[in-house]
N, C-alpha and C positions, 0 to 999 in steps of 0.2 A: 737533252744533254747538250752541253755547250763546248765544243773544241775551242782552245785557245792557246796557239801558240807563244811559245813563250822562246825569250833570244836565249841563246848559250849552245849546247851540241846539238846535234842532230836529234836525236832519242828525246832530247825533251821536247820539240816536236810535236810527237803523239800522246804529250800530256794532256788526260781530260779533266775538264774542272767539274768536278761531283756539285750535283744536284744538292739541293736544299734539303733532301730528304737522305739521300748521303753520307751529306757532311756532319746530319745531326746525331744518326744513328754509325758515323763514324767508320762505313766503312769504300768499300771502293766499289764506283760506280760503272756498273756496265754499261755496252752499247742499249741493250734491250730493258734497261734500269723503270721499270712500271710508274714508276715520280717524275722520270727527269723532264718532259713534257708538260707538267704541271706546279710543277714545285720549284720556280726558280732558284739558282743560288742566290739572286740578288734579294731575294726575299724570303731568309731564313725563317721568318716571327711564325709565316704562314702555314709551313708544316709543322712548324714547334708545337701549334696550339692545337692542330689536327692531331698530332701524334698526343699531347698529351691528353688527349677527350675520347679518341677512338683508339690510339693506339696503330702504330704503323702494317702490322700486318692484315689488322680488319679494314684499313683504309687501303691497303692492295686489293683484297677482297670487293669491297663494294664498287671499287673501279672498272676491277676484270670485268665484274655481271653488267655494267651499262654499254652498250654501243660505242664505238669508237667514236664515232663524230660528236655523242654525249659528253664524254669525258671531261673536258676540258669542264662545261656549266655543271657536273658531278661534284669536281674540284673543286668550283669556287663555291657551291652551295657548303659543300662540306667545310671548308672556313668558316663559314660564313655562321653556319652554327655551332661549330667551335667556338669562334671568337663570343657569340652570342652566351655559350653555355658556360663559358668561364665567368664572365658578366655577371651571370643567373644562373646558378649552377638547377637550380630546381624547377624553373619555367624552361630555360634558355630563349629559345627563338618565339617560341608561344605567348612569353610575357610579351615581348615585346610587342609582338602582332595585336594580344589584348591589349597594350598601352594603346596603341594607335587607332585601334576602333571605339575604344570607348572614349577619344578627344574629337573623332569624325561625332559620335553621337550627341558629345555636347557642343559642336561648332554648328549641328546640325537645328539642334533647338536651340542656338542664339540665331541664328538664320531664322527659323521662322518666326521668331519672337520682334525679330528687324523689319522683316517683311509686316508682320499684325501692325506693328507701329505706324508702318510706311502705310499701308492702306488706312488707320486710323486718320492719319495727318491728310491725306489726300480727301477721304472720303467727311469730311469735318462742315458740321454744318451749325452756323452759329446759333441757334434755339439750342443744340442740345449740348453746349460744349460744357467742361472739359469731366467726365470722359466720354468718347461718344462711341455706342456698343451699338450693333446692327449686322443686317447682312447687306455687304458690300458689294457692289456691283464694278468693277476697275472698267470696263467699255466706254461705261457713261457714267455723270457725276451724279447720276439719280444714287443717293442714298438711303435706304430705307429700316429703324429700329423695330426688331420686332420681340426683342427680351430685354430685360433692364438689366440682369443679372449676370447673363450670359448669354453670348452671340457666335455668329459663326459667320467667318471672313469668305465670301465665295469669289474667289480670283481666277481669273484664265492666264496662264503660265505660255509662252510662247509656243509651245505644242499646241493649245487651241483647248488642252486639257483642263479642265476646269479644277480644283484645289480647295479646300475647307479649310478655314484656320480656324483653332477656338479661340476666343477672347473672353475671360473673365476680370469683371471691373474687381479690382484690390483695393479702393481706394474706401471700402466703406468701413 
């Protein structure tokens, strides 16, 4: 909660300006006000949309049960999938979290599909060009075909770990 004196008599003074959570629920804020710490008045939107997804009493509730020092990251989590579940009313934050794994999963197989190419082009030997399928050796430029159809890229990865790629020719 935020004192802010205001000019004119004396008494107004000790006017406090109600919390975000307060002023939406319209009434007046105590010293001990369970929002006023987290729910700025500068930032009405933030309890609007807490309040309208959980509802201000059950968001007292799940405040009180975490830790003080919690609190505050309680708060912004609870926005956070608010504002999430307004979005999405029926995933909310879940969608999102699957949106994003499943783009890690296809940037992950254009990665290695980058990397097959890149050892393709390195490991390229003119008898066999173009396309040229084998197990690859990146140490040394020994390259060696040992399937026409389908190969497998064996790379050492800067851990020392060694990596299998598959390469299947498409072009037939």
């Amino acid at each position: 909660m935020t004192r802010r004196p205001t000019l004119g008599s004396p008494a107004a003074l000790n006017t406090i300006t109600p919390c975000a959570a307060c002023k939406l629920l319209r009434r007046r804020c105590a010293q001990e006000c369970p929002f006023a710490p987290y729910f700025s008045p500068l930032e009405p939107q933030k309890f609007a949309s807490v309040h309208k997804v959980f509802g201000a009493s059950n968001v007292s509730k799940m405040l009180m049960e975490v830790p003080e020092n919690q609190r505050a990251d309680a708060a912004n989590s609870l926005v956070y999938e608010a504002n999430a579940r307004l979005r999405d009313p029926v995933y909310g934050s879940t969608g999102t979290i699957y949106s994003l794994q499943r783009q890690a999963q296809v940037l992950r197989v254009e990665l290695n599909a980058v990397r097959t190419e890149i050892m393709r082009y390195k490991c390229r030997d003119p008898i066999l060009q173009p396309p040229m399928l084998g197990v690859y050796n990146v140490n040394s430029d020994d390259c060696k075909v040992n399937n026409p159809t389908t190969s497998t890229v064996n790379a050492d990865d800067h851990t020392g770990k060694q990596r299998y790629y598959s390469i299947i020719n498409h072009n037939r």
